[in-house]
N, C-alpha and C positions, 0 to 999 in steps of 0.2 A: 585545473579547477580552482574558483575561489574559495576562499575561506571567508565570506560574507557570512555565511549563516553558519558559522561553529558559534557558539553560545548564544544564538539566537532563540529566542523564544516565540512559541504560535500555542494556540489550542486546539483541544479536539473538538469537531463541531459538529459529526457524529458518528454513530460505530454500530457495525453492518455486518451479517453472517447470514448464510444459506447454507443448508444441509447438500444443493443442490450443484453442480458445476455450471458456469457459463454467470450471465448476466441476467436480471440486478440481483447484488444481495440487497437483505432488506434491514431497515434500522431498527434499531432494539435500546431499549432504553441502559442496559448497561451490557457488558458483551465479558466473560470468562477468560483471558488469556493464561494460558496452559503449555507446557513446557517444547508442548507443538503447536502450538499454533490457539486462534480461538476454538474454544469448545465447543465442538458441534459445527464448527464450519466443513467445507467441502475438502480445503486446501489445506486442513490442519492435518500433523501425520509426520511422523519421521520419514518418509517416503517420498519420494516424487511420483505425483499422481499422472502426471502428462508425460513422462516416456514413454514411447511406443514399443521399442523394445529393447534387448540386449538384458547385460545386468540392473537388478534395481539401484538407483542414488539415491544421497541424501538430500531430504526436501528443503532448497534454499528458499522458500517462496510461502512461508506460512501464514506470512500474512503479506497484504498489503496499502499502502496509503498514498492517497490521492489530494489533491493542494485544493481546497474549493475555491482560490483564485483562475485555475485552472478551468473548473466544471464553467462560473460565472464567465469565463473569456470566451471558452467556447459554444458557450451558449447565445450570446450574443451574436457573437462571428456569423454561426453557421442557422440563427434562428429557434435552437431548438430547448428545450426545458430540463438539461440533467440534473437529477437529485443524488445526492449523497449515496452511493452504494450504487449505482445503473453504471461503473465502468469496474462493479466486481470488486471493488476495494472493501477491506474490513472496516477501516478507520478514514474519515475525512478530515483535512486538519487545516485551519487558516493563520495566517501570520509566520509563516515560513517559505514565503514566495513558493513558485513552481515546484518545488523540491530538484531542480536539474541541478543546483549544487554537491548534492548531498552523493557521497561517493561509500563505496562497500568500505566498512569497518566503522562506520559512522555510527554514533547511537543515539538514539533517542528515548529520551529519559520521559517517562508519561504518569500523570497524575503521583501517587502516593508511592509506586511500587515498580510499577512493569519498563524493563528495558529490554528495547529492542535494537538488533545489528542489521544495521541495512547490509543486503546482499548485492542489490544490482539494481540500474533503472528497472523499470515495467517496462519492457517494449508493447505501444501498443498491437493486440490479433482482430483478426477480420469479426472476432463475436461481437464487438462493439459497435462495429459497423453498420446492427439492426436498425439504434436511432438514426444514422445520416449518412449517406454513402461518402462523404468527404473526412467525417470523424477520424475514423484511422490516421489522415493523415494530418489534421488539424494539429492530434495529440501527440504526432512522435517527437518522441526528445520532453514530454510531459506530462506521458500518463503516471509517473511517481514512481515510489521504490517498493520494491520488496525486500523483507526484514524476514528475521531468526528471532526468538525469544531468547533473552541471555536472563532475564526475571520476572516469573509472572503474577500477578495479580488481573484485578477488577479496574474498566477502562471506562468511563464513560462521557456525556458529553460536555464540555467546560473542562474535564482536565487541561491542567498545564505540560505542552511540550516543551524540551531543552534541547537543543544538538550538542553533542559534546565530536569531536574528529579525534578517530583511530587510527590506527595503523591500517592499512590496504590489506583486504582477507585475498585469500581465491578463489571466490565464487563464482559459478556460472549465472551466464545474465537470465533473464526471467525473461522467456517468451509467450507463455499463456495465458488465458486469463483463466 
């Protein structure tokens, strides 16, 4: 992997939560992050909500963020109009290219307070696939990462991002949305 985007900086362009699982969350003009995850989101939780069975784990996937160079590429490509939050992400964020950089123990340092550990790409899942049947594969290797809370606070839109590169955690990769 490169290290193009370690001390790169992008902002938040907007921040998305549903009570609800599946897709779109919806934008909100500032959004809670909480020692699991946002407040009140679906994916927030010390838990893994998408196991099906066995023992429970712990949830690497409390939030997620999506590249709006991303939403805009694919939108073109495939003709269709994704908004900020319609691929499930809490946070949308620009000037940090795709995020395919960004590797588990990375953080990202946001607005005044909150840092987050990336866990794993987002693989993108078939929920996505309601806007275009080709999306799924448009977005693999770009639907963004999934993050841990390591400090919370208040996120909203205009924050400034930072990536700082950690050491490689061992987390499991994020397959749901």
């Amino acid at each position: 992997m490169s290290d193009a985007i370690v001390g790169k900086r992008g902002r938040v362009v907007a921040v998305c939560s549903s009570p609800q699982g599946g897709v779109p969350k919806y934008r909100r003009l500032v959004i809670e992050v909480g020692p699991d995850g946002v407040v009140g989101d679906y994916h927030a939780g010390p838990v893994n909500r998408h196991k099906k069975g066995g023992d429970p784990e712990p949830n690497t996937r409390q939030l997620t963020i999506v590249a709006q160079e991303v939403l805009d590429e694919v939108n073109e490509t495939l003709g269709i109009q994704l908004e900020p939050g319609f691929l499930g992400e809490n946070l949308t964020v620009e000037g940090l290219g795709d995020l395919s950089d960004l590797e588990p123990g990375d953080r990202l340092l946001i607005g005044a307070s909150v840092v987050l550990e990336v866990t794993a790409q987002n693989k993108p899942c078939s929920t996505v696939g309601v806007y275009h049947p080709q999306l799924v594969k448009a977005l693999y290797g770009r639907r963004g990462v999934c993050a841990v809370v390591l400090r919370t606070g208040i996120v909203q839109p205009g924050d400034p991002i930072l990536v700082e590169r950690r050491a490689a955690q061992p987390f499991a990769a994020c397959e749901r949305s």
